[in-house]
C-alpha angles and dihedrals in degrees: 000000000000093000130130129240079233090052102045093051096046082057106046086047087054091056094047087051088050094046095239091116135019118216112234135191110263111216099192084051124033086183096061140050133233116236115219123183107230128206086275085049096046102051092045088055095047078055096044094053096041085057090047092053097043091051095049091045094051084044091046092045084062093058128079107251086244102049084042096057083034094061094030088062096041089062098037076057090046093049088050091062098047101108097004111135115250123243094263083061097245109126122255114257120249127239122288120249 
Protein backbone atom coordinates (compact mmCIF):
# COMPACT_ATOMS: atom_id res chain seq x y z
CA UNK A 1 0.00 0.00 0.00
CA UNK A 2 3.19 2.20 -0.13
CA UNK A 3 3.18 2.89 4.10
CA UNK A 4 5.52 2.57 6.23
CA UNK A 5 5.70 0.40 9.20
CA UNK A 6 6.64 4.29 10.98
CA UNK A 7 3.69 5.69 9.47
CA UNK A 8 1.34 3.30 10.15
CA UNK A 9 2.20 3.23 13.84
CA UNK A 10 2.31 6.93 14.29
CA UNK A 11 -1.11 6.67 13.03
CA UNK A 12 -2.54 4.10 14.75
CA UNK A 13 -0.93 5.94 18.24
CA UNK A 14 -2.74 9.26 17.10
CA UNK A 15 -6.06 7.46 17.00
CA UNK A 16 -5.59 5.84 20.32
CA UNK A 17 -4.71 9.54 21.79
CA UNK A 18 -7.70 10.75 20.27
CA UNK A 19 -9.92 7.73 21.58
CA UNK A 20 -10.99 6.50 17.99
CA UNK A 21 -8.98 2.81 18.59
CA UNK A 22 -7.77 0.97 21.50
CA UNK A 23 -4.13 -1.22 21.10
CA UNK A 24 -4.53 -4.98 22.13
CA UNK A 25 -2.44 -7.53 22.69
CA UNK A 26 -2.18 -9.55 19.72
CA UNK A 27 -1.82 -13.36 20.67
CA UNK A 28 -0.89 -14.69 17.36
CA UNK A 29 2.10 -11.52 17.45
CA UNK A 30 3.72 -10.35 20.52
CA UNK A 31 5.47 -7.79 18.32
CA UNK A 32 2.46 -6.18 17.17
CA UNK A 33 -0.63 -4.73 18.49
CA UNK A 34 -4.21 -5.30 17.68
CA UNK A 35 -6.36 -2.06 16.58
CA UNK A 36 -10.16 -1.90 18.03
CA UNK A 37 -12.60 0.88 17.11
CA UNK A 38 -14.04 2.17 20.35
CA UNK A 39 -17.52 3.93 20.92
CA UNK A 40 -15.57 7.46 19.80
CA UNK A 41 -14.20 5.27 16.57
CA UNK A 42 -17.27 3.85 15.79
CA UNK A 43 -19.31 6.59 15.64
CA UNK A 44 -16.51 8.76 13.43
CA UNK A 45 -16.48 5.88 10.88
CA UNK A 46 -20.48 5.57 10.64
CA UNK A 47 -19.84 9.84 9.66
CA UNK A 48 -17.19 9.31 7.55
CA UNK A 49 -18.92 7.02 5.61
CA UNK A 50 -22.49 9.04 5.58
CA UNK A 51 -20.45 11.93 4.10
CA UNK A 52 -18.73 9.33 1.45
CA UNK A 53 -21.91 8.17 0.33
CA UNK A 54 -23.55 11.47 0.13
CA UNK A 55 -20.43 12.96 -2.07
CA UNK A 56 -20.33 10.19 -4.43
CA UNK A 57 -24.18 10.27 -4.80
CA UNK A 58 -24.29 13.96 -5.53
CA UNK A 59 -21.09 13.12 -8.02
CA UNK A 60 -23.05 9.94 -9.55
CA UNK A 61 -26.07 11.78 -9.88
CA UNK A 62 -23.99 13.98 -12.35
CA UNK A 63 -23.21 11.19 -14.51
CA UNK A 64 -25.49 9.48 -17.25
CA UNK A 65 -26.54 5.88 -15.80
CA UNK A 66 -24.39 4.26 -18.98
CA UNK A 67 -21.31 6.03 -18.78
CA UNK A 68 -21.70 5.48 -14.96
CA UNK A 69 -21.95 1.51 -15.15
CA UNK A 70 -19.36 1.97 -18.21
CA UNK A 71 -16.69 3.57 -16.06
CA UNK A 72 -17.77 1.57 -12.67
CA UNK A 73 -16.88 -1.87 -14.62
CA UNK A 74 -13.77 -0.59 -16.26
CA UNK A 75 -12.25 -0.06 -12.82
CA UNK A 76 -13.76 -3.31 -11.03
CA UNK A 77 -11.67 -4.82 -14.32
CA UNK A 78 -8.85 -2.66 -13.48
CA UNK A 79 -8.84 -3.65 -9.99
CA UNK A 80 -8.85 -7.35 -11.18
CA UNK A 81 -5.52 -6.87 -12.89
CA UNK A 82 -3.71 -5.12 -10.04
CA UNK A 83 -1.21 -8.01 -8.88
CA UNK A 84 -2.14 -10.62 -11.62
CA UNK A 85 0.55 -11.99 -12.94
CA UNK A 86 1.27 -11.01 -16.37
CA UNK A 87 1.26 -13.65 -19.43
CA UNK A 88 4.89 -14.15 -19.35
CA UNK A 89 4.21 -15.36 -15.86
CA UNK A 90 6.36 -12.25 -13.83
CA UNK A 91 4.07 -10.59 -11.29
CA UNK A 92 2.68 -7.44 -11.82
CA UNK A 93 4.47 -4.49 -9.76
CA UNK A 94 2.89 -3.01 -7.31
CA UNK A 95 2.14 0.51 -7.06
CA UNK A 96 4.58 2.87 -6.40
CA UNK A 97 4.58 4.73 -2.99
Amino acid sequence: MGLTRQAVRETANALAREGAVELRDNPADRRAKLLVLTDRGRRALREVERRQAEWANELGGRIALPELRAVTGLLRDLGDLVGAPDPAGSPTPAAEP
